[in-house]
C-alpha positions in Angstrom: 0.0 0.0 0.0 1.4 3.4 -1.4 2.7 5.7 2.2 0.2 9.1 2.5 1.9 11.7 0.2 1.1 15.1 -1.2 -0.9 14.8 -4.4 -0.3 17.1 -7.4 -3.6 18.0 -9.6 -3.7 20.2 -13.1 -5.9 22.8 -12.9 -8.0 23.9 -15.4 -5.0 26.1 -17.0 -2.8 22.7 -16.7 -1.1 24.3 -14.0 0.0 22.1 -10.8 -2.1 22.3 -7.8 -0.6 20.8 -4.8 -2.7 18.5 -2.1 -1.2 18.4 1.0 -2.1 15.3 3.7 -4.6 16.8 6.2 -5.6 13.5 8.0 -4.7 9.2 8.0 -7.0 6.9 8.8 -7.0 3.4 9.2 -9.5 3.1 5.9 -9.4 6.9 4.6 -7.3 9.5 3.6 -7.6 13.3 2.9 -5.8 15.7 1.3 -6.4 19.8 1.2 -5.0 22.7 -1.2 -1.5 23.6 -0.3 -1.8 27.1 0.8 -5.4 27.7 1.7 -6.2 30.6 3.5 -9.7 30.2 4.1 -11.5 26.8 5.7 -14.4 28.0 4.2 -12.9 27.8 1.1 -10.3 25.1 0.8 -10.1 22.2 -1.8 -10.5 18.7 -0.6 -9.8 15.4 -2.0 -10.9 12.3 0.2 -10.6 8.5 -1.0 -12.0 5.6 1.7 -12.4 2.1 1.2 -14.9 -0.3 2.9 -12.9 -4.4 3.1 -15.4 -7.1 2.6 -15.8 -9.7 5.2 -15.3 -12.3 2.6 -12.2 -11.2 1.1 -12.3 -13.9 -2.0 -15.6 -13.8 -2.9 -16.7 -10.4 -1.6 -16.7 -6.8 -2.9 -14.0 -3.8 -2.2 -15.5 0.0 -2.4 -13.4 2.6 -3.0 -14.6 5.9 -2.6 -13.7 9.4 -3.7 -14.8 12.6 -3.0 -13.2 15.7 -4.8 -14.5 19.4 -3.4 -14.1 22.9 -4.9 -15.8 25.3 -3.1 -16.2 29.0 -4.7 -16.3 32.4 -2.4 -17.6 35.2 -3.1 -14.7 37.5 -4.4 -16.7 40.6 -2.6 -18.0 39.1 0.6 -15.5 36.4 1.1 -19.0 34.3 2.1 -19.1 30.8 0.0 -21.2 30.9 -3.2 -21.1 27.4 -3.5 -19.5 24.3 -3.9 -18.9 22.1 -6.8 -18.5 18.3 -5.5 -17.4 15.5 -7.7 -17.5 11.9 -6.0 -16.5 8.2 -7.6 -17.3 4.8 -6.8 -15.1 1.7 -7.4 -16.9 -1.4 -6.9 -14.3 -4.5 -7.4 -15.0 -8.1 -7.0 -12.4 -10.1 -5.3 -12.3 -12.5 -7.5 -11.3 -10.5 -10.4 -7.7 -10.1 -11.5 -5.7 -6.9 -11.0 -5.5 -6.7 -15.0 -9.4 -6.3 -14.8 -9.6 -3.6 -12.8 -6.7 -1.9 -14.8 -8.8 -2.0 -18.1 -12.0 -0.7 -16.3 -9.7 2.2 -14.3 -8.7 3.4 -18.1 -11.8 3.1 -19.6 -13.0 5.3 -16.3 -10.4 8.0 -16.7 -10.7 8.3 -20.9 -14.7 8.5 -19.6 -14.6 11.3 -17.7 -12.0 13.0 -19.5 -14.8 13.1 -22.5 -16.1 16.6 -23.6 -19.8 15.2 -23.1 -18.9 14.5 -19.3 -17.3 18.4 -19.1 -20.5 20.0 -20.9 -22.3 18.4 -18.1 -20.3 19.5 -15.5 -20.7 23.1 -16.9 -24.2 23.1 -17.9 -26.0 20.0 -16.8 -26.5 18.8 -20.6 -26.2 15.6 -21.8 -26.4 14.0 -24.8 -30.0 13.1 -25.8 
């Protein structure tokens, strides 16, 4: 299992965004903007994982939560936030080479322009 380090994101000008460790746990990790200065308004990343019981024939979730919250450039109150979660439901059973082919297939997914139009404006294809 990979040791809790700083993560590095693009941002949407391909710039790096650094993620700094803000908590370990036993079956989670989190990870905020490197040089927040607002709680209100820092970036989060959070992935947790749930073990089954059975661990041949059972299920592991992964979970991941990505957070961008927006203030207000007047009041400094929040405007909003735009949240972004995944799911990774993975058999047991199933070979690591599996769940490599599904994780690409995920990432070219999301990297579509049909899943960014959404993101901006809701719209999908129809």
């Amino acid at each position: 299992m990979a040791a809790a380090a700083a993560l590095t994101l693009k941002n949407n000008a391909a710039g790096n965004v650094t993620f700094d460790v803000y908590s370990v746990e036993p079956d989670a990790c989190e990870w905020v903007e490197a040089g927040a200065t607002s709680i209100l308004g820092t970036n989060r990343f959070r992935m947790s994982r749930k073990i089954p019981a059975d661990k041949l024939n059972g299920v592991y979730r992964i979970i991941g939560k990505l957070t961008y919250p927006v203030l207000n450039g007047t009041t400094g109150l929040l405007d909003g936030t735009v949240t972004m979660n995944f799911e990774i439901l993975r058999p047991a059973k199933l070979s690591v080479t599996n769940a490599d082919e599904a994780y690409a297939r995920f990432k070219e997914a999301v990297a579509q322009a049909i899943v960014k139009s959404a993101a901006e404006s809701g719209a999908i294809p129809t």
